[in-house]
C-alpha positions as CSV (number, residue, x, y, z in Angstrom):
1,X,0.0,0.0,0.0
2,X,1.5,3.3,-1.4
3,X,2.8,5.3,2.0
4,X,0.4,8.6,1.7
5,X,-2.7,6.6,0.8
6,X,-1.8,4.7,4.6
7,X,-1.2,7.8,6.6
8,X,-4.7,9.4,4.7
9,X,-6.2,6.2,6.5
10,X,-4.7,6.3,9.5
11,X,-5.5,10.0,10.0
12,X,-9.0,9.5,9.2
13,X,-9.2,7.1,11.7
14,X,-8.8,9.8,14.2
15,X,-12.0,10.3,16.6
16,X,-14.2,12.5,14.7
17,X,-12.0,13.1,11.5
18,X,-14.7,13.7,8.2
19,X,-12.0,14.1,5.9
20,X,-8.3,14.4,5.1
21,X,-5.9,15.5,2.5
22,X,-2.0,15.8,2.3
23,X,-0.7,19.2,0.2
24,X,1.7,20.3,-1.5
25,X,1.4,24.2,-0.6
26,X,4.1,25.2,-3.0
27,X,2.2,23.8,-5.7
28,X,-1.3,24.2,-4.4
29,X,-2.2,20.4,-5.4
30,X,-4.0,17.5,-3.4
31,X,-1.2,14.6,-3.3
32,X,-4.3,12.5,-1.7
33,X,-7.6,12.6,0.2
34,X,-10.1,10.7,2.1
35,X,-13.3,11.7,3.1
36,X,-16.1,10.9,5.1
37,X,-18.5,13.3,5.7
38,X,-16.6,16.4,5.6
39,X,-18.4,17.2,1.4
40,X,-15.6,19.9,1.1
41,X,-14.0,20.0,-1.8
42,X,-10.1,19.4,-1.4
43,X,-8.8,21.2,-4.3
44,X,-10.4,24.3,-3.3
45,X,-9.2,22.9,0.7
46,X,-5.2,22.8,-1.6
47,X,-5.7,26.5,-3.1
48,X,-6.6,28.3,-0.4
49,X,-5.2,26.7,2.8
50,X,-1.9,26.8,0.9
51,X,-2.4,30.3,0.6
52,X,-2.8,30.1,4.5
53,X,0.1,28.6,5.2
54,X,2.5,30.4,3.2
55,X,1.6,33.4,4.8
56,X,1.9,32.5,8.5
57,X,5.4,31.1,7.2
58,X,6.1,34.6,5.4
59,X,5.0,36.4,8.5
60,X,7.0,34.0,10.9
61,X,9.7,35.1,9.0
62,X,9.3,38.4,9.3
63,X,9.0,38.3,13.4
64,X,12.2,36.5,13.3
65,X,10.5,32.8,13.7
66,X,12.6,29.5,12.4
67,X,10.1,27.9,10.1
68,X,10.1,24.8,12.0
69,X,8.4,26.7,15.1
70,X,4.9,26.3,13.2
71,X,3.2,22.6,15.1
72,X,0.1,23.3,13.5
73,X,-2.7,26.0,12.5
74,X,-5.9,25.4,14.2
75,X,-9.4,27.2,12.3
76,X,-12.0,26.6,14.7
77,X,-15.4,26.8,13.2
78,X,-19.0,26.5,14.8
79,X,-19.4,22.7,13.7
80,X,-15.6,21.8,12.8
81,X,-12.0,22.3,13.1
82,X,-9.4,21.9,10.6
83,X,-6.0,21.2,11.5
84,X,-3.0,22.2,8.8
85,X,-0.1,20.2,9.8
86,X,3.1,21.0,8.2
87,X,5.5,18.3,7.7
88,X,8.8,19.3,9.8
89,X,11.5,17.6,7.2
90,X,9.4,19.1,4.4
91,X,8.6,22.1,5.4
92,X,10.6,24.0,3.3
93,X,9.2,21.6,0.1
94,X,6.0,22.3,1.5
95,X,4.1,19.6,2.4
96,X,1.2,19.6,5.1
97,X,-1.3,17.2,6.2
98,X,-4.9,19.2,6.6
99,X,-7.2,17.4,9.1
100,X,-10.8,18.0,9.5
101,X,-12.8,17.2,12.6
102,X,-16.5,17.2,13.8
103,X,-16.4,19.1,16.8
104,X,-18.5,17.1,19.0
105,X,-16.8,14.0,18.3
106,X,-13.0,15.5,19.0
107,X,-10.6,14.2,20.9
108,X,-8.6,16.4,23.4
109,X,-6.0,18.3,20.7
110,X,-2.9,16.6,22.3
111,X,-4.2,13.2,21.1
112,X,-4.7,14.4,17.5
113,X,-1.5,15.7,17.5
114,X,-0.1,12.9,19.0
115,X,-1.6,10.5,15.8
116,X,-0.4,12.8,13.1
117,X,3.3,13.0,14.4
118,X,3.0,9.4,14.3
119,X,2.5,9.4,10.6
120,X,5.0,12.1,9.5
121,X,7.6,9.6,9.2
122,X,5.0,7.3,6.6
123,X,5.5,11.0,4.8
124,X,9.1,12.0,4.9
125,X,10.3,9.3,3.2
């Protein structure tokens, strides 16, 4: 089984995941998705959270941040919350793993953080 179509899996096996994509934010494309229940669209989820996360990394930059300080950006919406997880070792080539979550059914954030460092390595490769 092909590594990112395992860690899509994997992540959407996290309590309450709906859906799941891994992104190549330099070049704004879906490298894979899952979903279940989530109904977004995850090229438009590509375009414009990669727009999201090169900006935090431009204005990081600007305040004197490393780029590797970024864990995660967290939206929180009434129903949801998305998680865009950059990939440490590929930060710079811009890869991210964007999670998203019925809020109801959420685990405690540590935990979900806990599972998608555990598949950065399936990624990194």
């Amino acid at each position: 089984m092909d590594t990112v179509e395992t860690a899509l899996k994997k992540a959407l096996a996290i309590g309450g995941a709906t859906g799941v994509a891994i992104v190549d934010f330099q070049q704004r494309r879906v490298l894979g998705s899952l979903d279940h229940g989530s109904g977004l669209d995850m090229d438009k989820v590509a375009y414009g959270d990669s727009d999201v996360m090169r900006a935090k990394l431009y204005t990081l930059e600007l305040l004197g941040y490393a780029p590797d300080s970024v864990e995660d950006i967290l939206i929180t919406l009434d129903g949801e919350l998305h998680m865009i997880r950059p990939l440490p070792r590929l930060r710079e080539g811009g890869i991210f793993i964007y999670l998203v979550l019925d809020r109801d059914r959420t685990p405690p954030l540590d935990e979900i953080r806990q599972h998608l460092r555990a598949l950065e390595p399936l990624l990194e490769l």
